[in-house]
Chimera marker file (.cmm) of the C-alpha trace (Angstrom):
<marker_set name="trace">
<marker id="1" x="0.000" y="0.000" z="0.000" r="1" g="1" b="0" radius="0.5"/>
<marker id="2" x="3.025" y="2.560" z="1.066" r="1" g="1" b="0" radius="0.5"/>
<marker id="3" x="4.712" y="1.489" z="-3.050" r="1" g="1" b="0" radius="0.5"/>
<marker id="4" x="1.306" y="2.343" z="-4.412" r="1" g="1" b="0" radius="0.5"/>
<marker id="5" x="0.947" y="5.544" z="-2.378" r="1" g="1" b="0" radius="0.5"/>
<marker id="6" x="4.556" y="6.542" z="-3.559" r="1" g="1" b="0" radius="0.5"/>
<marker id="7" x="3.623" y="6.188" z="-6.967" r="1" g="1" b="0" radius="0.5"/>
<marker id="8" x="0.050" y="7.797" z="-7.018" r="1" g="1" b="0" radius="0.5"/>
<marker id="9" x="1.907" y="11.331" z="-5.256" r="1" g="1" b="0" radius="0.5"/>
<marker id="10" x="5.011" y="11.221" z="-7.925" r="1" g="1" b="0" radius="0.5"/>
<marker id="11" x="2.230" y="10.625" z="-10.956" r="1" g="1" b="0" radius="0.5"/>
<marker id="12" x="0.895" y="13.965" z="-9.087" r="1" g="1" b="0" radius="0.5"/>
<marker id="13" x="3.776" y="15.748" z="-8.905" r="1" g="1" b="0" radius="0.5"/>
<marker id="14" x="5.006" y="14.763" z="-12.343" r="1" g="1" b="0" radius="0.5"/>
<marker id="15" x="1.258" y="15.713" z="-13.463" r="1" g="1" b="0" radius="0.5"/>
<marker id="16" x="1.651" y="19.327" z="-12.289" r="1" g="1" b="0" radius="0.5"/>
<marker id="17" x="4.901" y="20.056" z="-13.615" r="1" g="1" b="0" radius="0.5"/>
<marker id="18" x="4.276" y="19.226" z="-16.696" r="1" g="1" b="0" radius="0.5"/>
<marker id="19" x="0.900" y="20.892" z="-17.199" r="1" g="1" b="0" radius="0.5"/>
<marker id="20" x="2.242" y="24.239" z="-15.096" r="1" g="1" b="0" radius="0.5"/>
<marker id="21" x="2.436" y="27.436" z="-17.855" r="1" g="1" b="0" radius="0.5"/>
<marker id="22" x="5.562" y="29.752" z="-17.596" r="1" g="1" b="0" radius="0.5"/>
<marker id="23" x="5.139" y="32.824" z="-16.190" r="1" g="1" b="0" radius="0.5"/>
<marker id="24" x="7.226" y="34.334" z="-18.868" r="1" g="1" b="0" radius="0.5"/>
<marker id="25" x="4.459" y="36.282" z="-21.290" r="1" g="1" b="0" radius="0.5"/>
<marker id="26" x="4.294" y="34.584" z="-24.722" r="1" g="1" b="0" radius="0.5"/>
<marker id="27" x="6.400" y="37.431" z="-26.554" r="1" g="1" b="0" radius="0.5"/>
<marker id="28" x="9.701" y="37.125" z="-24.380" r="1" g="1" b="0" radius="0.5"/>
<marker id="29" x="10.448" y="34.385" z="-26.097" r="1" g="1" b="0" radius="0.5"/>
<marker id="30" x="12.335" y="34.730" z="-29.459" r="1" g="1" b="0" radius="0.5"/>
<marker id="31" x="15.267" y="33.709" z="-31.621" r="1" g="1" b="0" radius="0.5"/>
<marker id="32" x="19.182" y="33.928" z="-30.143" r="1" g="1" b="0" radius="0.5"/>
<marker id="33" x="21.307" y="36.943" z="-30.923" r="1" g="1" b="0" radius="0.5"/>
<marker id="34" x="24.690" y="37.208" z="-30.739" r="1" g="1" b="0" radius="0.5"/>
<marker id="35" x="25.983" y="40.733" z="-29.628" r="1" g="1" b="0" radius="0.5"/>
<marker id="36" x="30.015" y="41.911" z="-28.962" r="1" g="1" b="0" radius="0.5"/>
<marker id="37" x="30.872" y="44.909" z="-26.859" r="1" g="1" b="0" radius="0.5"/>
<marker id="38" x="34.078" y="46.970" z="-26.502" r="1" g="1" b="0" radius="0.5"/>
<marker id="39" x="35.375" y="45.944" z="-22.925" r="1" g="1" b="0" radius="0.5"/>
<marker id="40" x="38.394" y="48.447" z="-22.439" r="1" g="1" b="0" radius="0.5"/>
<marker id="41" x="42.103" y="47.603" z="-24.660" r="1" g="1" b="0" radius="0.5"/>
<marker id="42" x="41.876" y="45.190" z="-26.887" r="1" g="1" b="0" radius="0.5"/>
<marker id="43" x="38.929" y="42.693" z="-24.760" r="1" g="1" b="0" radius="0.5"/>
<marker id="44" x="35.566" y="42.345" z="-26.308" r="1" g="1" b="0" radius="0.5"/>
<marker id="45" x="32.598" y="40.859" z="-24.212" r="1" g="1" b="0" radius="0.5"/>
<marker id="46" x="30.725" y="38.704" z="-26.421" r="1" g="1" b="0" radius="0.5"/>
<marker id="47" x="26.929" y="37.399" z="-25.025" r="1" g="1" b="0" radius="0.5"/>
<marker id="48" x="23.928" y="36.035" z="-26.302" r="1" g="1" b="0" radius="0.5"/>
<marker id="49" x="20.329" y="37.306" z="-25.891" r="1" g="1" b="0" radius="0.5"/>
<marker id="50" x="17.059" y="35.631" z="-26.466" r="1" g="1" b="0" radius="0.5"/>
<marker id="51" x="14.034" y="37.824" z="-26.675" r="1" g="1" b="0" radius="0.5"/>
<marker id="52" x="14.642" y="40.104" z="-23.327" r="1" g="1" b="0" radius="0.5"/>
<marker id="53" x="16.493" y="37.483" z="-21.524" r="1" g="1" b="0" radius="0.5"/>
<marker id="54" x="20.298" y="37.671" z="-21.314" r="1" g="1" b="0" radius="0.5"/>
<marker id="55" x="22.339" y="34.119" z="-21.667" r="1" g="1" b="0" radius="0.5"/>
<marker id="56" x="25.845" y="33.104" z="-21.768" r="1" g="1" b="0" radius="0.5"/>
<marker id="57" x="28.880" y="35.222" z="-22.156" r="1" g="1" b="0" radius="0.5"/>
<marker id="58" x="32.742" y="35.186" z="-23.227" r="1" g="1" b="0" radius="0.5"/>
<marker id="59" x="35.446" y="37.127" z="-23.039" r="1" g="1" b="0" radius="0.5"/>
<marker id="60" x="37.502" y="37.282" z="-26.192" r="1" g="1" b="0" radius="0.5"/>
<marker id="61" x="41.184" y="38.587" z="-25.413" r="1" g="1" b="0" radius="0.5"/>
<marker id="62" x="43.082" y="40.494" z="-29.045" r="1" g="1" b="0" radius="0.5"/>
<marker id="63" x="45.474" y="41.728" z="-26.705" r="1" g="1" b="0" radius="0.5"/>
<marker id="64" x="49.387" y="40.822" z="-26.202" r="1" g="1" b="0" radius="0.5"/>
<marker id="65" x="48.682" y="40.235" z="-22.170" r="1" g="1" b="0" radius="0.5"/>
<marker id="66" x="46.714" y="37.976" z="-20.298" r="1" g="1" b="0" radius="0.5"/>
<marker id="67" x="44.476" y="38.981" z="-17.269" r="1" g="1" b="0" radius="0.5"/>
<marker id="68" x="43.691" y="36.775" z="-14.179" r="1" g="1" b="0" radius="0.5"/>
<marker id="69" x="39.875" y="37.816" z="-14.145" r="1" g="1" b="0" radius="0.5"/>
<marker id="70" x="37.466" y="40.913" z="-15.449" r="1" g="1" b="0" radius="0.5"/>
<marker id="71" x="34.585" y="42.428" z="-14.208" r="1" g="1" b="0" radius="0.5"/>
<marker id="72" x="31.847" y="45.280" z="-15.043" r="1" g="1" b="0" radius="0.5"/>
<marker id="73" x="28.111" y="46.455" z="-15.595" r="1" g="1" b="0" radius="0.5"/>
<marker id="74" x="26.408" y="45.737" z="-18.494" r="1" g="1" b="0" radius="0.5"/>
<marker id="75" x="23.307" y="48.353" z="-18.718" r="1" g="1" b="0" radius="0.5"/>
<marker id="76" x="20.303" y="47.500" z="-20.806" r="1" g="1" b="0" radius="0.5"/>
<marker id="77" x="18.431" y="50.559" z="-22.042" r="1" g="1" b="0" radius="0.5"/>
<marker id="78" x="15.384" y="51.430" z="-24.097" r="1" g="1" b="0" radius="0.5"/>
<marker id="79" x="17.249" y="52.774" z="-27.224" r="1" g="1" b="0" radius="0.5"/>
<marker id="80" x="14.573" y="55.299" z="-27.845" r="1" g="1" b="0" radius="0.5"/>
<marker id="81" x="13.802" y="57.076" z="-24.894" r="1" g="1" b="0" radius="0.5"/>
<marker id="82" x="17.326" y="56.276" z="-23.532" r="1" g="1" b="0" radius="0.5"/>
<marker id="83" x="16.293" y="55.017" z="-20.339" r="1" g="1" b="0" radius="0.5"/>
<marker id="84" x="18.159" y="52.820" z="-18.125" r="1" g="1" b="0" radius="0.5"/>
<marker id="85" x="15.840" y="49.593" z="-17.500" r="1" g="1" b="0" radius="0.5"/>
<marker id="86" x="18.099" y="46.420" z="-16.434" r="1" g="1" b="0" radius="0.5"/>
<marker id="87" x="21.645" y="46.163" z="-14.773" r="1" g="1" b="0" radius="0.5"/>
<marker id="88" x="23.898" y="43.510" z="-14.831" r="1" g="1" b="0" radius="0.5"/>
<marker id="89" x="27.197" y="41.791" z="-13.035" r="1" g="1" b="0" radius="0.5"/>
<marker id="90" x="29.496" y="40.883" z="-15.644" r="1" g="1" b="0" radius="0.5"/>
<marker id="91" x="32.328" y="38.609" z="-14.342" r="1" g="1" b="0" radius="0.5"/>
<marker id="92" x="35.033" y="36.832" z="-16.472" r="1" g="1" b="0" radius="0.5"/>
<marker id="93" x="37.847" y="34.283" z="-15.292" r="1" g="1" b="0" radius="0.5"/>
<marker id="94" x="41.364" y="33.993" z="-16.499" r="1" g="1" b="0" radius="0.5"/>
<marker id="95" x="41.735" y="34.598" z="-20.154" r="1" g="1" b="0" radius="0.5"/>
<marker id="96" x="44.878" y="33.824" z="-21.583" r="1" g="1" b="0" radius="0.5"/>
<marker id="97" x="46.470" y="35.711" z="-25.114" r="1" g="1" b="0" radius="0.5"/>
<marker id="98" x="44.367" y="35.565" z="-27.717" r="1" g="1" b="0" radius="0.5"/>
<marker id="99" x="42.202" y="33.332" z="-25.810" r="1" g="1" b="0" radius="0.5"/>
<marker id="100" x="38.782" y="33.981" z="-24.499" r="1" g="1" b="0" radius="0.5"/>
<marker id="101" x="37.095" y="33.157" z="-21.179" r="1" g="1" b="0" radius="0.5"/>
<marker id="102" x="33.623" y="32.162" z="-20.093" r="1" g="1" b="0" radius="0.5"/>
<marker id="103" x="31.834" y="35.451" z="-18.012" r="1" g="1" b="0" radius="0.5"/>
<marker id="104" x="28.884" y="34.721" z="-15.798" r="1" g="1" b="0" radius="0.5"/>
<marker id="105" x="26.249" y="37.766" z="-16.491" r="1" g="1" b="0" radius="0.5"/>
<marker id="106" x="23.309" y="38.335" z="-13.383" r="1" g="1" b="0" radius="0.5"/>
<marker id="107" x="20.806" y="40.731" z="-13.163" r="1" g="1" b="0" radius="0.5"/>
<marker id="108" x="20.956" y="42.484" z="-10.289" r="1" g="1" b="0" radius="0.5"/>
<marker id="109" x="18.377" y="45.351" z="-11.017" r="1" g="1" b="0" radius="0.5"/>
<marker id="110" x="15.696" y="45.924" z="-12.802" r="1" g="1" b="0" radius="0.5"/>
<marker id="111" x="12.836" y="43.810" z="-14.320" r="1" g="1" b="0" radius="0.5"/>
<marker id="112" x="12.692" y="44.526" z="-18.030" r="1" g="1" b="0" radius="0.5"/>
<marker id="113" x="10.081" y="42.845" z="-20.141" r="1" g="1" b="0" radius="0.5"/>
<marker id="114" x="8.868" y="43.249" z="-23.996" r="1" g="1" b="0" radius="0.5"/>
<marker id="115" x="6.849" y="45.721" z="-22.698" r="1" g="1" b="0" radius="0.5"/>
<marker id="116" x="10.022" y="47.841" z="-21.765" r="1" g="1" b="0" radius="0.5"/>
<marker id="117" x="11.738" y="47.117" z="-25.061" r="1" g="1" b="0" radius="0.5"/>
<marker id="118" x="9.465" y="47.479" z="-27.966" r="1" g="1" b="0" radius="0.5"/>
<marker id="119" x="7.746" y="44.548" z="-27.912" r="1" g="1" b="0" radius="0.5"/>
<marker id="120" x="8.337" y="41.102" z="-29.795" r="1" g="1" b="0" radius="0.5"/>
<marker id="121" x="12.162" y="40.297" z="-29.720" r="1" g="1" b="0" radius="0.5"/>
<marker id="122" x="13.210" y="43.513" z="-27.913" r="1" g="1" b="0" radius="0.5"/>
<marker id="123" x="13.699" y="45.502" z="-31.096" r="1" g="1" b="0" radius="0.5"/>
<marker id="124" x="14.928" y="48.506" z="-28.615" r="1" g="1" b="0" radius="0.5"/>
<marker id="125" x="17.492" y="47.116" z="-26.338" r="1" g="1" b="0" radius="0.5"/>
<marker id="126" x="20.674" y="49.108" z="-26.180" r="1" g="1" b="0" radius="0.5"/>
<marker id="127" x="23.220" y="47.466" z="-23.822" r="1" g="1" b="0" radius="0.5"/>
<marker id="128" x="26.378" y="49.431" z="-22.665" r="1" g="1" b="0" radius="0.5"/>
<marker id="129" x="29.271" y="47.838" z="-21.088" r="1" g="1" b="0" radius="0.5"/>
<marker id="130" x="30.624" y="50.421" z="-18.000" r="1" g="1" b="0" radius="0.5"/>
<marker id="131" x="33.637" y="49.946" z="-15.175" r="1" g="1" b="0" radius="0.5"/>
<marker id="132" x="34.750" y="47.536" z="-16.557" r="1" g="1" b="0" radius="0.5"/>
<marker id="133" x="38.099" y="46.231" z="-14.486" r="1" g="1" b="0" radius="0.5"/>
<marker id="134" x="40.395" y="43.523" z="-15.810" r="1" g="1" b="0" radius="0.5"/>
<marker id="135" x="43.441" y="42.650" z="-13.127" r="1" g="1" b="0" radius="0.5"/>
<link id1="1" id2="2" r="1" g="1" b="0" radius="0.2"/>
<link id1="2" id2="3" r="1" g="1" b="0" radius="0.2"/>
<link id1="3" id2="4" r="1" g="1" b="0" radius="0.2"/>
<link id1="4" id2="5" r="1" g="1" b="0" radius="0.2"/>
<link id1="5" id2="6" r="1" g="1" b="0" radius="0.2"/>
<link id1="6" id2="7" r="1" g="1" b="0" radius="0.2"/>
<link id1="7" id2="8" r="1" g="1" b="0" radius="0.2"/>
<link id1="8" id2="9" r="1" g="1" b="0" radius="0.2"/>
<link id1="9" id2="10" r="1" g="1" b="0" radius="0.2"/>
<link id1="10" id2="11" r="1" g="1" b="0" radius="0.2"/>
<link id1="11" id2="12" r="1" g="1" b="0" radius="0.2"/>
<link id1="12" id2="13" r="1" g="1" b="0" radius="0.2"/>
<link id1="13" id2="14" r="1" g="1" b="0" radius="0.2"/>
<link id1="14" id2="15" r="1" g="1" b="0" radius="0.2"/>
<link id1="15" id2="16" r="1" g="1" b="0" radius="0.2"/>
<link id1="16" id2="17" r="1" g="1" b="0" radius="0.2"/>
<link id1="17" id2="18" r="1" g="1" b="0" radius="0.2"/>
<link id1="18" id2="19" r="1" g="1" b="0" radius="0.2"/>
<link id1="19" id2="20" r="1" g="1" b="0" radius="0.2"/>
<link id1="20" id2="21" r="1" g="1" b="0" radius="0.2"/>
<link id1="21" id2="22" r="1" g="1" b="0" radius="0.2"/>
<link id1="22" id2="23" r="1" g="1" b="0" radius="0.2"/>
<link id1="23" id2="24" r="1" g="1" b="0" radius="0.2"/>
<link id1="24" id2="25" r="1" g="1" b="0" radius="0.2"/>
<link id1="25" id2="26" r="1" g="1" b="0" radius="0.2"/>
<link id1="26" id2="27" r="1" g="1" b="0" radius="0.2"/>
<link id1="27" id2="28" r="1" g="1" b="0" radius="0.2"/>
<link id1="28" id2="29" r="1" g="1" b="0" radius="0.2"/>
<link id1="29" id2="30" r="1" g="1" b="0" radius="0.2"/>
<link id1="30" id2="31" r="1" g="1" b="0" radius="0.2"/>
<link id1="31" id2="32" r="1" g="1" b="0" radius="0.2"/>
<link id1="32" id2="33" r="1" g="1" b="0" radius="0.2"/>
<link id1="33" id2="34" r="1" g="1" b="0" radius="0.2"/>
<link id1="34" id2="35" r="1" g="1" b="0" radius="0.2"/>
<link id1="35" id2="36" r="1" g="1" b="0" radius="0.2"/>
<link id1="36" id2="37" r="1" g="1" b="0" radius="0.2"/>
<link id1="37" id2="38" r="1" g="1" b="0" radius="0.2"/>
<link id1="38" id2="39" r="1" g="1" b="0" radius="0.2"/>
<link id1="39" id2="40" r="1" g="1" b="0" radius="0.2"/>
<link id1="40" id2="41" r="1" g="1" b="0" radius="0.2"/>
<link id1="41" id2="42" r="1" g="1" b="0" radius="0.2"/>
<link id1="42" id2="43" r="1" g="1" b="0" radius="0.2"/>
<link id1="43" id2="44" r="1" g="1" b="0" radius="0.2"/>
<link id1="44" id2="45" r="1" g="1" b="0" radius="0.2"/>
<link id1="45" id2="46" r="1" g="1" b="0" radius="0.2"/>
<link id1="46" id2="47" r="1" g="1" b="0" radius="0.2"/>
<link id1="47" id2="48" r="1" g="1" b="0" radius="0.2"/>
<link id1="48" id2="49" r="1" g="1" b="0" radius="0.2"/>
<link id1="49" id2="50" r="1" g="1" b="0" radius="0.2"/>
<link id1="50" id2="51" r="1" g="1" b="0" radius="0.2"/>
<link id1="51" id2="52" r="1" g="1" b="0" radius="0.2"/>
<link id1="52" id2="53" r="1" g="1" b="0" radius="0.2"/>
<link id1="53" id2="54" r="1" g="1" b="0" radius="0.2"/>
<link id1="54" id2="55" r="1" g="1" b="0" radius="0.2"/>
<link id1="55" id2="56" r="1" g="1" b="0" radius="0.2"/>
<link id1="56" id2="57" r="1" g="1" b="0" radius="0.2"/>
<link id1="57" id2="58" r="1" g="1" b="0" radius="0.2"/>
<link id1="58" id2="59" r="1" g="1" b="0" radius="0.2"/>
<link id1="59" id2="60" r="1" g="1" b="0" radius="0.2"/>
<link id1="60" id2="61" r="1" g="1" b="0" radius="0.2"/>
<link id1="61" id2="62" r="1" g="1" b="0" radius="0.2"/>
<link id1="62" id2="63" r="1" g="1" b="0" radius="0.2"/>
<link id1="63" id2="64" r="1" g="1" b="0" radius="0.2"/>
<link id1="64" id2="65" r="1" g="1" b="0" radius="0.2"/>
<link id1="65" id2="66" r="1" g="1" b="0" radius="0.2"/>
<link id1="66" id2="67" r="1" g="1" b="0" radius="0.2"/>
<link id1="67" id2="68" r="1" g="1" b="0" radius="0.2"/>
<link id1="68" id2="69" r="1" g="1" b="0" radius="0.2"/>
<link id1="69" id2="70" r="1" g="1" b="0" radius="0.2"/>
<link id1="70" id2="71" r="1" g="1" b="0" radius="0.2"/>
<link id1="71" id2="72" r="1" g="1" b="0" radius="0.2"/>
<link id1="72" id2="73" r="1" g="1" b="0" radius="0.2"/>
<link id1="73" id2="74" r="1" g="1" b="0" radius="0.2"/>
<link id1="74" id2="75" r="1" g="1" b="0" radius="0.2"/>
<link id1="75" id2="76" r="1" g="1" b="0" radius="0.2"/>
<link id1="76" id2="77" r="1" g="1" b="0" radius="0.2"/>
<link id1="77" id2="78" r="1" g="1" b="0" radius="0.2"/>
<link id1="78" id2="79" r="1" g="1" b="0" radius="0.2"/>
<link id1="79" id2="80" r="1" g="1" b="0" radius="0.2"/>
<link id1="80" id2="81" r="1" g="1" b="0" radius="0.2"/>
<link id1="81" id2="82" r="1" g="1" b="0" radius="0.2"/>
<link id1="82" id2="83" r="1" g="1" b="0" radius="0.2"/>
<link id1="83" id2="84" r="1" g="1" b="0" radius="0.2"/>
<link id1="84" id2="85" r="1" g="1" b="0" radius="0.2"/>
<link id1="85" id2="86" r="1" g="1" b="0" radius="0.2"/>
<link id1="86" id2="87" r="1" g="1" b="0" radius="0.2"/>
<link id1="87" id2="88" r="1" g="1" b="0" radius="0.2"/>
<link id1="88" id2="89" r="1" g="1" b="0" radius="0.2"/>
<link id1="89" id2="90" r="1" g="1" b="0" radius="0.2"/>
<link id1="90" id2="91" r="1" g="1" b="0" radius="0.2"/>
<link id1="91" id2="92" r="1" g="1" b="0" radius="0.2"/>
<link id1="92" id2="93" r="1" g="1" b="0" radius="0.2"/>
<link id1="93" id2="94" r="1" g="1" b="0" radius="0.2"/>
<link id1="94" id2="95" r="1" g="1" b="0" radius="0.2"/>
<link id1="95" id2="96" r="1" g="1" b="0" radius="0.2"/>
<link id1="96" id2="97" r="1" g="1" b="0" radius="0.2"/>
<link id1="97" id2="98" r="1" g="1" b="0" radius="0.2"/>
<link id1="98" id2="99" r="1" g="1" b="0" radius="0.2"/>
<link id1="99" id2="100" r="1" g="1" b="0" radius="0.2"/>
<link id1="100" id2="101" r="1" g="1" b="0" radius="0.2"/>
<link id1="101" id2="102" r="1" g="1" b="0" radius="0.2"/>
<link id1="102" id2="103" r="1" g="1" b="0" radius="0.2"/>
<link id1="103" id2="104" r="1" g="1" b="0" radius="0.2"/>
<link id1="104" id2="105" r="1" g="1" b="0" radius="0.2"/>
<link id1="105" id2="106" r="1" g="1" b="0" radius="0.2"/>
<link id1="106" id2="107" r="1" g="1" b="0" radius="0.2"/>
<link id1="107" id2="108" r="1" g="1" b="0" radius="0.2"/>
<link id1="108" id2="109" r="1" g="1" b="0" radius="0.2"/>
<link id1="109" id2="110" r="1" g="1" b="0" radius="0.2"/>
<link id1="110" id2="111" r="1" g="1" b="0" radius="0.2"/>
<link id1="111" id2="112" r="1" g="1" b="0" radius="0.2"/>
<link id1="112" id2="113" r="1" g="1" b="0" radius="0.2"/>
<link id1="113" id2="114" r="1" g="1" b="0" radius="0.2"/>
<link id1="114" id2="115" r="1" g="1" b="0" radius="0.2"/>
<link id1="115" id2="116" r="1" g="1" b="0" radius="0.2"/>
<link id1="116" id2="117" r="1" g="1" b="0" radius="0.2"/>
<link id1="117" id2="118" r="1" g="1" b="0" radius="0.2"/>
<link id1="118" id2="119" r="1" g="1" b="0" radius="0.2"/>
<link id1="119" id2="120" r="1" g="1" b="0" radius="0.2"/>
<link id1="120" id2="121" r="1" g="1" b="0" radius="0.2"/>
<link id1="121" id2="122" r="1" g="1" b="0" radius="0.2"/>
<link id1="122" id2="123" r="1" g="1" b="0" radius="0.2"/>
<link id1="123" id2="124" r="1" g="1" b="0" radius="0.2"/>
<link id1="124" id2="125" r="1" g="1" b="0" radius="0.2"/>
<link id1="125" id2="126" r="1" g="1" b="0" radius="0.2"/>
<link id1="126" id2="127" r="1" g="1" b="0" radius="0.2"/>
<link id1="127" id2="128" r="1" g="1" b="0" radius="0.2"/>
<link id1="128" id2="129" r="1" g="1" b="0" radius="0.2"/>
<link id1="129" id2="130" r="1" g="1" b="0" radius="0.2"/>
<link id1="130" id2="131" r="1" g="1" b="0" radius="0.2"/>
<link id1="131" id2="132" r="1" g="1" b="0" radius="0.2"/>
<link id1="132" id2="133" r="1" g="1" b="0" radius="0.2"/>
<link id1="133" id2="134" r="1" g="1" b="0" radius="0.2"/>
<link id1="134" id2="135" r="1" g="1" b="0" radius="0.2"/>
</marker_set>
C-alpha cells in the first residue's frame, strides 16, 4: 500500500509540472542573438540574448597580455527614450592571449520585459558595457 501511495503522489507531482504554464508572457520568447561589446584595450565581451532574456557570455582577449579575471556592468536601455531599464554583473575568469574566457552575467536590477523594449524580440534594447576592471 506505502509502493502504491509513492507512486500515485510522484504521478501527481510529475502531473503538475508538466501541465504548469511559464510565467514568462508569450512574446519574451524569441530567436538567439549574438551581440560583442568593446570591454576596455583590446577585450571584447561577447553574449547572447534571447528575446529580453540575457544568456551566456565570453570574453575574447586580441590583446598581447593575459588577465587573471574581469569584471563590469552591463546596462540595458530602451534605445529610444534612452532610459536605463536592467543592470547587470558581468564577471570573467582567467583569459589567456588571444584566448577567451567564459563570463557569468546576473541581473541584479531591474525587471525589463517586452513591454520595456518594444515589444516582440526587444527591437529597442541598447546594452552598454561600463567599469569595466580587468586585473
Amino acid at each position: 500500500m506505502f509502493k502504491i501511495t509513492i507512486a500515485v503522489l510522484i504521478g501527481f507531482l510529475l502531473y503538475g509540472c508538466t501541465s504548469t504554464q511559464s510565467n514568462l508572457p508569450a512574446d519574451d520568447s524569441a530567436a538567439t542573438k549574438n551581440h560583442s561589446l568593446s570591454a576596455g584595450s583590446s577585450k571584447k565581451l561577447l553574449f547572447k540574448s534571447s528575446g529580453c532574456k540575457i544568456g551566456e557570455g565570453s570574453l575574447k582577449n586580441e590583446a598581447d597580455f593575459a588577465s587573471a579575471g574581469s569584471y563590469g556592468t552591463l546596462i540595458v536601455a530602451n534605445s529610444k527614450s534612452n532610459t536605463s531599464v536592467d543592470q547587470y554583473r558581468v564577471s570573467c575568469g582567467a583569459v589567456p592571449v588571444g584566448g577567451s574566457s567564459s563570463c557569468v552575467i546576473q541581473r541584479v536590477q531591474g525587471s525589463g520585459s517586452s513591454k520595456d523594449f518594444g515589444g516582440l524580440n526587444c527591437p529597442d534594447m541598447k546594452f552598454e558595457l561600463v567599469n569595466f576592471r580587468s586585473f
